[in-house]
N, C-alpha and C positions, 0 to 999 in steps of 0.2 A: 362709858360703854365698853364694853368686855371686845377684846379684837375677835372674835369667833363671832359676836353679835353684829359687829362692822361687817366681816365676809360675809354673812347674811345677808346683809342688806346691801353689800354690792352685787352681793350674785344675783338676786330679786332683779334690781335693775339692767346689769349686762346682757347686753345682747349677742354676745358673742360674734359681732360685726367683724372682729378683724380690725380695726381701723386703729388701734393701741400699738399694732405690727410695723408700721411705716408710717411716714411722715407723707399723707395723703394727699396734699397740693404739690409735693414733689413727683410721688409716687416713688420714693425711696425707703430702704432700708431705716428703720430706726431702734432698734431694740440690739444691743449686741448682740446679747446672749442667745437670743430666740435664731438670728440670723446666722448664729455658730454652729449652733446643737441641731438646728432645724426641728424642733419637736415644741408644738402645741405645750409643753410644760414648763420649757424654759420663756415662755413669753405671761405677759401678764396677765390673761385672759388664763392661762392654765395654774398659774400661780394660785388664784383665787378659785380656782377649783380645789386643787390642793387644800387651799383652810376650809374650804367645805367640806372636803372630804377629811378634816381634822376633826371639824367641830361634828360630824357625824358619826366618827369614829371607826369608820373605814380606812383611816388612812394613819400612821404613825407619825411620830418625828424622830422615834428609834430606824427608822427605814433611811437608810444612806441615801436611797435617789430624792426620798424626797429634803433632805438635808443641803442635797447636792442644789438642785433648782431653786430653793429658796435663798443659796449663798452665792450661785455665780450673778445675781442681780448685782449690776453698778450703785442700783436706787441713782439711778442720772434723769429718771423722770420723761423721758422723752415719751413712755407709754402716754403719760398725760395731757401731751400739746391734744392729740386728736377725741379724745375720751370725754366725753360731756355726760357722763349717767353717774361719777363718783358722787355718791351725798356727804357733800360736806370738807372735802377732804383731796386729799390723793394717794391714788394706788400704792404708791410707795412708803406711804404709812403704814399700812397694812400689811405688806414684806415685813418691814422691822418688826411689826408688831409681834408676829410671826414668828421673828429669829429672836425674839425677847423669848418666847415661850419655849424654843428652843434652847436657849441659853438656863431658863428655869429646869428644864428637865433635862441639863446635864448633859446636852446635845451641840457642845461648842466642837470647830473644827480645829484637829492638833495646831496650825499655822496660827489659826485664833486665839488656842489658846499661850502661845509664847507668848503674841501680843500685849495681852490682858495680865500675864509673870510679868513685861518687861516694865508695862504702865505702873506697877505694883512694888515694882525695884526700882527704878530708873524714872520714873513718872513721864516717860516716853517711849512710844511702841518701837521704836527702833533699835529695842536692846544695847543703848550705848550709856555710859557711864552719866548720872547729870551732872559730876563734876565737871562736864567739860559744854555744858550749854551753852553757853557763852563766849567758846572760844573763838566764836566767829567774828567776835566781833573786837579781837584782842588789835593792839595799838592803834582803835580808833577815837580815843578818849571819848568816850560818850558819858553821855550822864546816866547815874545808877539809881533808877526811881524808888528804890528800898532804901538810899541813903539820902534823896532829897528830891526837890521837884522837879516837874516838864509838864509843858500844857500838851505833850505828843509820845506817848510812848509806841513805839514799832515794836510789833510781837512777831517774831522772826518762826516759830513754828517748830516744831521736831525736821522735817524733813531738812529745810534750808539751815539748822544749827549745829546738823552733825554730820549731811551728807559734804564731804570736803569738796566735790566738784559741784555744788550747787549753792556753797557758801556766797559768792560770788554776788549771788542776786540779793541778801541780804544786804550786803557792803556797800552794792550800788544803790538800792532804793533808798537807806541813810544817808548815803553822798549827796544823792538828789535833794532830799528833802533839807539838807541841812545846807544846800546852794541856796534854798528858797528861804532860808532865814527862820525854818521853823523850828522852836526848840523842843528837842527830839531826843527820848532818854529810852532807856533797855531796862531790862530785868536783869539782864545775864544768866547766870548761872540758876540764879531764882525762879526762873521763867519754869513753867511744867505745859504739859499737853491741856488742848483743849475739851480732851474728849471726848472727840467726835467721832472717832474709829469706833471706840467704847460704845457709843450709840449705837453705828450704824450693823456691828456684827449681835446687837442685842444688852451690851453690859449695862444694863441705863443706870446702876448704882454707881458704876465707874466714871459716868459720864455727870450724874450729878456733883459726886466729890470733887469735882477736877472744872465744873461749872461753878459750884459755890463758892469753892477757893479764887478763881481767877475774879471772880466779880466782888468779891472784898477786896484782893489785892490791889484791884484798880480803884475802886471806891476810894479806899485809905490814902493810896498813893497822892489821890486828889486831880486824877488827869484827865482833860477837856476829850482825848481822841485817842481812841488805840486801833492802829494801822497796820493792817496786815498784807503780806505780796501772795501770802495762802488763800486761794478762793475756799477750800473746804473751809479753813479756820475764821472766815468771816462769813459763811454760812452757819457754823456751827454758833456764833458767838451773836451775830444780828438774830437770826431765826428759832435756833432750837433754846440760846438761857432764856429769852424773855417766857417759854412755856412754863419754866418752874416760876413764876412769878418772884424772880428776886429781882429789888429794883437794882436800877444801872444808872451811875449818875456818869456817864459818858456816853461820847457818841463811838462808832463802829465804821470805818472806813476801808475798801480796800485802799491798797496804793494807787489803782489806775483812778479810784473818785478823786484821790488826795492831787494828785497829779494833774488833773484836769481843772480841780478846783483853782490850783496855783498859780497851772498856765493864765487860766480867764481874769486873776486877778492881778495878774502881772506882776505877781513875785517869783515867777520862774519863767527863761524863756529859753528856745531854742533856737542856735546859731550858728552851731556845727552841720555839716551835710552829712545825712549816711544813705549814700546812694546805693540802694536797695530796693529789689520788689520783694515784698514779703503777704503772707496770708497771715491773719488771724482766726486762731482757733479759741471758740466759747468757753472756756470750761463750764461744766453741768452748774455746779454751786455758784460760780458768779452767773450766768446765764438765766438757763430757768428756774433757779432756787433762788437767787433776787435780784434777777431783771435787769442786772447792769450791762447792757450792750452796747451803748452807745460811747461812754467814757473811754475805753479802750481804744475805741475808734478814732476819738476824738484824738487823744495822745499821740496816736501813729499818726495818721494826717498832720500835726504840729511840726510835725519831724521834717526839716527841709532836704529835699533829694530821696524822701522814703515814699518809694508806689504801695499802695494799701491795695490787693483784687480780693477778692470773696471767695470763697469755696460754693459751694452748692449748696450745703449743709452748711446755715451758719442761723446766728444769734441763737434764737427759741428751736430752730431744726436743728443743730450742730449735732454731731455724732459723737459721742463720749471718748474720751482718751484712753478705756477700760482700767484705769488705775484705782478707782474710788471702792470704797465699802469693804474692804480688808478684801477684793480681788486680785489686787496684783499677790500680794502675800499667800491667799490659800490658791490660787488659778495663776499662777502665772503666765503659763503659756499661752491661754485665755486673752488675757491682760496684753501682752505683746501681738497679739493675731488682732484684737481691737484696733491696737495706737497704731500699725503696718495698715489698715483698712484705712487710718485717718491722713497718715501720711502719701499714701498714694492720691487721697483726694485731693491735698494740698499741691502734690506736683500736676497736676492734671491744670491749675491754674495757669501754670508757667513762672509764680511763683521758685525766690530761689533760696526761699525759708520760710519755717513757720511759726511763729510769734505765736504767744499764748501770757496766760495771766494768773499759772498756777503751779509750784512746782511739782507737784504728784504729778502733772499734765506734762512737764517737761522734763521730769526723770525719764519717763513710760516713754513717750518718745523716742528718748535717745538711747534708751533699753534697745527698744525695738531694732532702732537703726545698728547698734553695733551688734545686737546677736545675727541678722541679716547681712553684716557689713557691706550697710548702704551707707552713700555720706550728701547728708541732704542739713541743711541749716537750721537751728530748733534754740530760739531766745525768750527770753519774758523779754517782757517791754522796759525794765528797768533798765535792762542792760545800753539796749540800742536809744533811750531818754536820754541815759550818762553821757553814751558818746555825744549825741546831741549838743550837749550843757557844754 
């Protein structure tokens, strides 16, 4: 079905209740953008006005505002917890779909389009060389799944392989895993993006080259689990390849399932104290894009001397970290007014960090914190597992 036949027939059913606005058994905030801009357009009820007013031809996608509203969305899905009339689907589909047609008609933003150059040089959005993808993972002798086998390869991501202060949570979650006796190999330099950025600002040609490839690469390689500490990049690889129907002769793990699976079978334990109270923050993609709330939890609770409190907003309500769907890149400031929204919630616990399961979720964080020059505690769970070990 045609995305303008989709907006159809969600606008048929909307009732323009509002209830897509906030997280209605809180009665909180739930939509960044809408909560930003304050305008009926930036939320999702007006979004789908918008492709009505596309598919009636009232409306352009040569038109900057409406450019604008359809790219400051997270697609973090939170419209969706309260929304019961989407046929078939969710709302957030229907954005991309959107910014696909965008993207057909030559409507990509400048920030977008370096992205989409660097994916095409570099085969990662972060404009960095891919001779050096790997270097993260340099004097750990790992094994190299292009030159032989592992029943585990850990795919380390664009973010965590080049960003140098968040290299850190890759080194640990292979520490971890390779405590636990699992045999556990890289790509290295090999490794390319998932393309999921590709998807979510509209490239889906970009996002198929970079899905077809990865899912031979692992096929051939012959490997039982490829394990990632990216919640987007195990959203992109469990949810969006199986759409192009290529098969996958592996499974799809993040770190915190892998983690949790280990603790239970007592190939990994935790002995060390890290006396801590900390929160956990959702990310959208492990969250409500596949469900995994509980694993997390489970992990931190394992941790002897670490207090686990809750935020308000958590699991399926969680409030987005504004980083996701090429926003922090075209919205920055956007993006840091989001994760400042998410960390004031976090301190409101009494909480004296906040723990998260994604690094887009914990770059944007600590963005936030140093443009503010707050100094408030922001870890994945890999980190504070290791001290554990």
């Amino acid at each position: 079905m045609d995305v303008l036949d989709v907006v159809r027939e969600w606008n048929i059913r909307c009732a323009q209740c509002g209830d897509c606005k906030a997280f209605k058994t809180l009665f909180l905030p739930s939509c960044p953008s809408g909560h930003r801009f304050k305008f009926n357009s930036y939320f999702a009820t007006g979004r789908l006005m918008i492709g009505r007013g596309l598919k009636e031809g009232v409306l352009a996608l040569e038109d900057d505002d409406v450019i604008d509203r359809l790219y400051t969305c997270t697609v973090c899905r939170a419209c969706d917890e309260n929304c019961g009339n989407f046929p078939g689907g969710h709302i957030v589909d229907v954005i991309e779909g959107l910014r696909q047609m965008a993207v057909s008609a030559g409507c990509l933003l400048p920030a977008h389009q370096v992205m989409v150059d660097s994916l095409k040089k570099n085969d990662n959005v972060l404009e960095r060389p891919r001779e050096e993808r790997g270097d993260w993972a340099r004097g750990l002798g790992l094994k190299d799944i292009t030159a032989g086998r592992a029943e585990v390869v850990y795919r380390a991501g664009c973010l965590l392989s080049f960003d140098p202060e968040m290299q850190g949570v890759a080194r640990d979650a292979v520490a971890l895993l390779r405590r636990a006796g699992v045999d556990v190999g890289i790509e290295g330099r090999d490794e390319v993006c998932c393309g999921g950025r590709a998807y979510e600002i509209g490239q889906v040609a970009e996002f198929t080259k970079y899905a077809e490839h990865n899912v031979e690469a692992y096929n051939n390689a012959g490997v039982g689990r490829v394990v990632l500490s990216c919640a987007d990049g195990l959203s992109h690889l469990k949810l969006l390849y199986p759409r192009l129907d290529i098969k996958m002769n592996f499974e799809v793990l993040h770190l915190v399932e892998y983690l949790d699976l280990l603790l239970k079978e007592g190939r990994l334990r935790f002995t060390g104290e890290v006396p801590l109270k900390v929160t956990y923050h959702d990310p959208c993609h492990l969250g409500r894009y596949a469900g995994i709330f509980e694993p997390p939890r489970d992990v931190l609770r394992s941790i002897p001397g670490l207090e686990l409190v809750e935020m308000e907003r958590s699991r399926q309500f969680s409030w987005c970290c504004g980083a996701g769907a090429g926003v922090k890149q075209a919205y920055p400031d956007f993006a840091l007014w989001t994760a400042r929204e998410r960390i004031k919630e976090a301190r409101e616990t009494g909480a004296e960090a906040l723990v998260t399961a994604c690094p887009w979720c914990e770059r944007n964080f600590k963005d936030a914190l140093k443009e503010s020059g707050e100094s408030f505690g922001v870890y994945d769970i890999a980190e504070l597992a290791l001290r554990a070990v």
